[in-house]
Structure formats: structure tokens, C-alpha cells
Backbone as CSV, one residue per row, in Angstrom:
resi,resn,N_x,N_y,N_z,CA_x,CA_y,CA_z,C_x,C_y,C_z
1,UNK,-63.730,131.276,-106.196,-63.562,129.833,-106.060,-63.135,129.512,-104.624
2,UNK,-63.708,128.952,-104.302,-63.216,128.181,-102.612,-62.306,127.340,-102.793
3,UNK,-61.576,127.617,-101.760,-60.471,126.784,-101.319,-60.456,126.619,-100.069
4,UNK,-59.308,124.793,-99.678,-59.390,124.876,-98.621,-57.620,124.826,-98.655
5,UNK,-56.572,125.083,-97.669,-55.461,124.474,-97.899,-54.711,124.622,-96.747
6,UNK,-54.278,123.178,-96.190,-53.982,122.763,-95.571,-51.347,122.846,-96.029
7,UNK,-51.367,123.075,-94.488,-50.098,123.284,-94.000,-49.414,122.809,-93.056
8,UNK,-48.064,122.678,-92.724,-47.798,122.367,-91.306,-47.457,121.221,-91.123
9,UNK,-47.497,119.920,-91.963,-47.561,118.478,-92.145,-45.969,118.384,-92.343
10,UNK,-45.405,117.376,-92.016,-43.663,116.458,-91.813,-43.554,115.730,-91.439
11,UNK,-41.975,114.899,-91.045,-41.601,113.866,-90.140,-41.390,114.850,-88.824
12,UNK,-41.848,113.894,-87.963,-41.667,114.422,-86.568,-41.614,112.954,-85.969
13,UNK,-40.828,112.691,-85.024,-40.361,111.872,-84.298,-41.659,111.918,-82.975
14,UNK,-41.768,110.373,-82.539,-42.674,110.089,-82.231,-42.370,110.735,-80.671
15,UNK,-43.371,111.252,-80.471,-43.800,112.172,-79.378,-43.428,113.446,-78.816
16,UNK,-43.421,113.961,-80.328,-43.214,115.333,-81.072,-44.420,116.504,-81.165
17,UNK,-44.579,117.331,-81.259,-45.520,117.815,-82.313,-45.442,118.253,-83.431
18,UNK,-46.677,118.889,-83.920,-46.823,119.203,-85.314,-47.997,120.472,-84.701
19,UNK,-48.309,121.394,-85.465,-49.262,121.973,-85.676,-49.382,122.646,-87.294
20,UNK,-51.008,121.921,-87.493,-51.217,121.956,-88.833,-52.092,123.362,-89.069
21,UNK,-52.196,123.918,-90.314,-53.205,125.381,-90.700,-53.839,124.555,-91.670
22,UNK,-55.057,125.356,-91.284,-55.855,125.253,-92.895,-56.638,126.664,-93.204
23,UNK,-55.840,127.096,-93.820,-56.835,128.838,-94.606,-57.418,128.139,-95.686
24,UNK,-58.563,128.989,-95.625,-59.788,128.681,-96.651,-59.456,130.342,-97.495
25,UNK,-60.051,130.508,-98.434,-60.191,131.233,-99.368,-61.299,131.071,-100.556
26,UNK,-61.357,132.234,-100.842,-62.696,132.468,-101.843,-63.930,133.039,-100.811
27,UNK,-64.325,132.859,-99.993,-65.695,133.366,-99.031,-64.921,132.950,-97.714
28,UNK,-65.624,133.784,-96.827,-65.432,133.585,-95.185,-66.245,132.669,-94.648
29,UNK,-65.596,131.742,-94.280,-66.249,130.856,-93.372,-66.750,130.471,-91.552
30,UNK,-66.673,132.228,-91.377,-67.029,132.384,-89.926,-68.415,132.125,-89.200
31,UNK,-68.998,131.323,-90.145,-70.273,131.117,-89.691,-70.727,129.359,-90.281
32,UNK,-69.418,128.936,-90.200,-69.419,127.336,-90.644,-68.806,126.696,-89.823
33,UNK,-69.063,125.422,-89.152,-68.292,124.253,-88.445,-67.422,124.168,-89.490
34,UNK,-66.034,123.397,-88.632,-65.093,122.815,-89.341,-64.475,121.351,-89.142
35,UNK,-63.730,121.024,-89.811,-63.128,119.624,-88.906,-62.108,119.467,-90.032
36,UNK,-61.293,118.572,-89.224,-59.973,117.625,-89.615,-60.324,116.252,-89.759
37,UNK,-59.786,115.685,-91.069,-60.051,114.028,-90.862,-58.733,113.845,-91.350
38,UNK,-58.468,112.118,-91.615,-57.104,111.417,-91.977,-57.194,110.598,-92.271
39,UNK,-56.521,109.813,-93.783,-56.164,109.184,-93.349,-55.057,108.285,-94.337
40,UNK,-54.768,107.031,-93.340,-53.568,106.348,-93.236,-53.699,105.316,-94.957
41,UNK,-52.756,104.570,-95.327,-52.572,104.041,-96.545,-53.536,102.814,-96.323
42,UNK,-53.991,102.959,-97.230,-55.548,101.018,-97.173,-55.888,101.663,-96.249
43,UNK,-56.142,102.375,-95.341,-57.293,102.246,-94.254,-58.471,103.588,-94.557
44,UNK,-59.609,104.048,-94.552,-60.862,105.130,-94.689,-60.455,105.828,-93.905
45,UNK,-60.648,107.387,-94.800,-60.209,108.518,-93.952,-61.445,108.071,-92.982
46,UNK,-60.769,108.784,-91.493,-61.695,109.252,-90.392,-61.534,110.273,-89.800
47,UNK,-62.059,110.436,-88.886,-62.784,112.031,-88.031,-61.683,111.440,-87.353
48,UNK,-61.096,113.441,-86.793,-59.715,113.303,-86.012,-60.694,114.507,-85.068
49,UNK,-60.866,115.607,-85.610,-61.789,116.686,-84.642,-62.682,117.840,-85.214
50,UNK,-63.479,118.425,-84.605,-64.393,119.261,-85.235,-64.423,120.703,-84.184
51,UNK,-65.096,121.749,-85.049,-64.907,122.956,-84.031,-66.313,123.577,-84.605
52,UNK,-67.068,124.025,-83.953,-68.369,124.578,-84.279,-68.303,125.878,-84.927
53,UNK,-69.388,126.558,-85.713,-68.729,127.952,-86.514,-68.224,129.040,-85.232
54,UNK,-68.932,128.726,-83.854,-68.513,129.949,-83.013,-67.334,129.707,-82.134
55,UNK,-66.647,128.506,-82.351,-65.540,127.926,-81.427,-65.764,127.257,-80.515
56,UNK,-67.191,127.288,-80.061,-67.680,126.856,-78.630,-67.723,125.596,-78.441
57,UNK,-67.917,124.791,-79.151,-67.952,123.125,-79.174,-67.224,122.880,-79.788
58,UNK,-66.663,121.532,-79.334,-65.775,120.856,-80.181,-65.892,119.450,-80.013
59,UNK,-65.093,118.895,-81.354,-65.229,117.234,-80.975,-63.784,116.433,-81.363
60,UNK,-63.838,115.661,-80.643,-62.370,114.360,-80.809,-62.420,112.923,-80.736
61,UNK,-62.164,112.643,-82.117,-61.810,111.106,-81.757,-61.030,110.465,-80.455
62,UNK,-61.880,109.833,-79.787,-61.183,109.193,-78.947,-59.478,108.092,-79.206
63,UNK,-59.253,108.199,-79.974,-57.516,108.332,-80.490,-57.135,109.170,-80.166
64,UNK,-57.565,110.580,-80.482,-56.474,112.213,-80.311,-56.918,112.706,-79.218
65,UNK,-57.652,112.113,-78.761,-58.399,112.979,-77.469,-57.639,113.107,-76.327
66,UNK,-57.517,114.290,-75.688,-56.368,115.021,-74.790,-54.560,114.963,-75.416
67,UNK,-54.699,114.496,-76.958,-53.171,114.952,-77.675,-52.935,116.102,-78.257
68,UNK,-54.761,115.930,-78.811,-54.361,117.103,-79.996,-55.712,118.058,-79.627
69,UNK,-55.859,119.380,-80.078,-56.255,120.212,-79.840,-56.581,121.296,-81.521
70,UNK,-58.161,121.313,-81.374,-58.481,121.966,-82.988,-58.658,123.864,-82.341
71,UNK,-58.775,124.615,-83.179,-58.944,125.944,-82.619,-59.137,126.665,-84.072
72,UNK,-59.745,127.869,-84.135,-59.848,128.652,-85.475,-59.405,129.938,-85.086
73,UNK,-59.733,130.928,-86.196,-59.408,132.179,-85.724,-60.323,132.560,-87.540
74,UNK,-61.367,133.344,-87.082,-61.908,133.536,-88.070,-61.530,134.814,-89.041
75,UNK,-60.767,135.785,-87.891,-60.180,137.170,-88.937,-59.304,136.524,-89.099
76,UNK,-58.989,135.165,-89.632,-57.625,134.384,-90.789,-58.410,133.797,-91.899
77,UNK,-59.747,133.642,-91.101,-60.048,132.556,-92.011,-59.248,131.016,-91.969
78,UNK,-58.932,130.452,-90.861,-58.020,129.889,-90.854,-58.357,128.714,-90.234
79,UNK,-58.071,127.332,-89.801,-58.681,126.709,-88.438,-56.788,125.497,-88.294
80,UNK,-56.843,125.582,-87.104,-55.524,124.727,-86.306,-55.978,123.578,-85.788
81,UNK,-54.799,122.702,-85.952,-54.631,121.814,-85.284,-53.457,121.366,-84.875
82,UNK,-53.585,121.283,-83.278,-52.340,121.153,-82.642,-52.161,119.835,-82.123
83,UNK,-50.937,119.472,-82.335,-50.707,117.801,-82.555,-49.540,117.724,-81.768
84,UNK,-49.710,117.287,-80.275,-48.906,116.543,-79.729,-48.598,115.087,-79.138
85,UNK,-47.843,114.994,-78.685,-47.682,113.174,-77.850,-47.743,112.327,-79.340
86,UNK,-47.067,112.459,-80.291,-47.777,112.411,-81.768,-47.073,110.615,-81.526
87,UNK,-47.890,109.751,-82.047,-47.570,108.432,-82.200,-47.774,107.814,-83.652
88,UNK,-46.837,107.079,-83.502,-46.623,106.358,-85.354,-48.281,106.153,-85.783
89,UNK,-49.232,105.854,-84.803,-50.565,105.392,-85.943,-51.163,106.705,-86.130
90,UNK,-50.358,108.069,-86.001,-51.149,108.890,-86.398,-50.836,109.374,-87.540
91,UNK,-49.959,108.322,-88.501,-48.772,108.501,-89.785,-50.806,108.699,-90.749
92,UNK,-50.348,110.121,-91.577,-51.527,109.900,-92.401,-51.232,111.230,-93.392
93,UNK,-52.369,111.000,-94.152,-52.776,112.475,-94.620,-54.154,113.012,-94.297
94,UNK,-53.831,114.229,-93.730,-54.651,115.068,-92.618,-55.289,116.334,-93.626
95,UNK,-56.696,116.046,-93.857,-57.016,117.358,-94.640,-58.267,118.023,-93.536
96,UNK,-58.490,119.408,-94.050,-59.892,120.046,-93.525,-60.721,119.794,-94.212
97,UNK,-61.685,120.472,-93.643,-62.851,120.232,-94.441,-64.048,121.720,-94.345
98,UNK,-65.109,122.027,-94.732,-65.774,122.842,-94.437,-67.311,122.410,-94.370
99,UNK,-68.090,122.675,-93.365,-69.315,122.435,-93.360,-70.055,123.698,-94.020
100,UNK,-70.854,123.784,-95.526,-71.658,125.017,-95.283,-72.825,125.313,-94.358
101,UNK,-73.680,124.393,-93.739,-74.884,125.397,-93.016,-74.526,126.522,-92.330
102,UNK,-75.359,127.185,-92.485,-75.027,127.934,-92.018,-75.357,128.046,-89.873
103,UNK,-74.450,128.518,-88.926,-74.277,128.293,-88.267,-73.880,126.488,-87.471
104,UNK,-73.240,126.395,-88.287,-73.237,124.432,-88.139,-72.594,124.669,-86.967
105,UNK,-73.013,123.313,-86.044,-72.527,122.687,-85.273,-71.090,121.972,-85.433
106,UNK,-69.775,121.649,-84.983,-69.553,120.400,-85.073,-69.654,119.297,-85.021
107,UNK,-69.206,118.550,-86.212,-69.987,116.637,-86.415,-68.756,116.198,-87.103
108,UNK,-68.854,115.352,-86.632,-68.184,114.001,-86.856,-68.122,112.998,-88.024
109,UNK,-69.444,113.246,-88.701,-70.216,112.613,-90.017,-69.138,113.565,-91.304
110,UNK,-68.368,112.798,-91.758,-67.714,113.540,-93.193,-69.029,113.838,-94.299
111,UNK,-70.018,113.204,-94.247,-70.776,113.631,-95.143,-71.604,115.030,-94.772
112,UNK,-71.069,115.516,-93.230,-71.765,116.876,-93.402,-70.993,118.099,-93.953
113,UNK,-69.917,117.579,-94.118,-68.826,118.305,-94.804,-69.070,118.770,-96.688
114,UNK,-68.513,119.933,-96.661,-68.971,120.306,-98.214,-68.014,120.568,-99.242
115,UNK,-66.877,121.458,-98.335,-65.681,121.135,-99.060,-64.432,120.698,-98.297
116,UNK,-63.476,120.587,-99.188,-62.619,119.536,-98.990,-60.624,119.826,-99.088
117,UNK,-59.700,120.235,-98.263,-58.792,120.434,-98.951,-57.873,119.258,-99.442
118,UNK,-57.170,119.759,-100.197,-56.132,118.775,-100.604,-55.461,117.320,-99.559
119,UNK,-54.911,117.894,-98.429,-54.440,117.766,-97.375,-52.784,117.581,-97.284
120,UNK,-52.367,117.415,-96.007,-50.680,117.761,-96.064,-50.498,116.434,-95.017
121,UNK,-49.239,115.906,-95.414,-48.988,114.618,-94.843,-48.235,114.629,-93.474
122,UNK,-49.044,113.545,-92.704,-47.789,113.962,-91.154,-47.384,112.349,-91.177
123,UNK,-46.250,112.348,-91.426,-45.560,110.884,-90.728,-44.390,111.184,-89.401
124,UNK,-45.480,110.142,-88.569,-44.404,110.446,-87.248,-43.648,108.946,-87.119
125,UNK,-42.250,108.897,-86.858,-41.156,107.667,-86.541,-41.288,107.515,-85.237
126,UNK,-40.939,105.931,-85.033,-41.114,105.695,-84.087,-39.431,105.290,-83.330
């Protein structure tokens, strides 16, 4: 059974960090894009960042862009996200996600996404 599960989520005071995990389990996903989305209460999760299956590309919402930083490590099975300069509108719940094609690109589109974790909550104070 696949899993995705997401870690690392708290209060952190605004312009703090956080760095979040997400280990997958059930199959290796070293040959799948990944990404992080979020989101906030009444508002549609959105795309926060993406990492291609080989690490080489990546993508960022222009919100997190030069705060936060995605990275994997595939003998974990694992993929990061590092969250600094953290500001109150980034108060959410932050899950992964998994693309299956195989060799995927990173994208931005949640519908290229296949599975899904739970996700872990970051509220930052201001």
C-alpha cells in the first residue's frame, strides 16, 4: 500500500523556519516528480514547489520563491521542504504529493499528481 506522510509542521514565529519530510512508503519513488501544495482555511489548496524524479528541476510559487527550498533524497525515499523567512500567510496545511509517470518532470498542475499525503500543519504568528 502506498503511502505518503508528511512531518515537521508547528507554530513557529514569524520569520522562523520549519523544515517539513515527506517519506513515502509501499514502492520507491525514485523515478517520480514530486511536489508540496497548501492550503489555508476557505481558500484552494495551491502549488508551493515541485522537484523532478532526478532533482534537476524544480519549481516555486512565486510566494515561496527564494524562502523556501524543496530537495529529495531518494535512498530515504523521502522529499524536504525547507521553510524559511516563514510569514503568517503561509499559516496552512502543507501535504506532498506523488506524480506516477514515470520519469516525470516537475509541474505545478495538482492534477498531475497521483497520490496524496495526509499533510501536517504549519501555523506561523505574527
Amino acid at each position: 500500500q502506498v503511502q505518503l506522510v508528511e512531518s515537521g509542521g508547528g507554530l513557529v514565529q514569524a520569520g522562523g523556519s520549519l523544515r517539513l519530510s515527506c517519506a513515502a512508503s509501499g514502492r520507491s519513488f525514485r523515478w517520480n516528480a514530486m511536489g508540496w501544495f497548501r492550503q489555508a482555511p476557505g481558500k484552494e489548496r495551491e502549488f508551493v514547489a515541485a522537484i523532478s524524479w532526478s532533482g534537476g528541476s524544480t519549481y516555486y510559487a512565486d510566494s515561496v520563491k527564494g524562502r523556501f527550498t524543496i530537495s529529495r533524497d531518494n535512498a530515504k525515499n523521502t522529499v524536504y521542504l525547507q521553510m524559511n523567512s516563514l510569514k503568517p500567510e503561509d499559516t496552512a496545511v502543507y501535504c506532498c504529493a506523488a506524480d506516477m509517470k514515470y520519469l516525470s518532470g516537475a509541474a505545478r498542475d495538482r492534477r498531475e499528481y497521483d497520490y496524496w499525503g495526509q499533510g501536517t500543519q504549519v501555523t506561523v504568528s505574527s
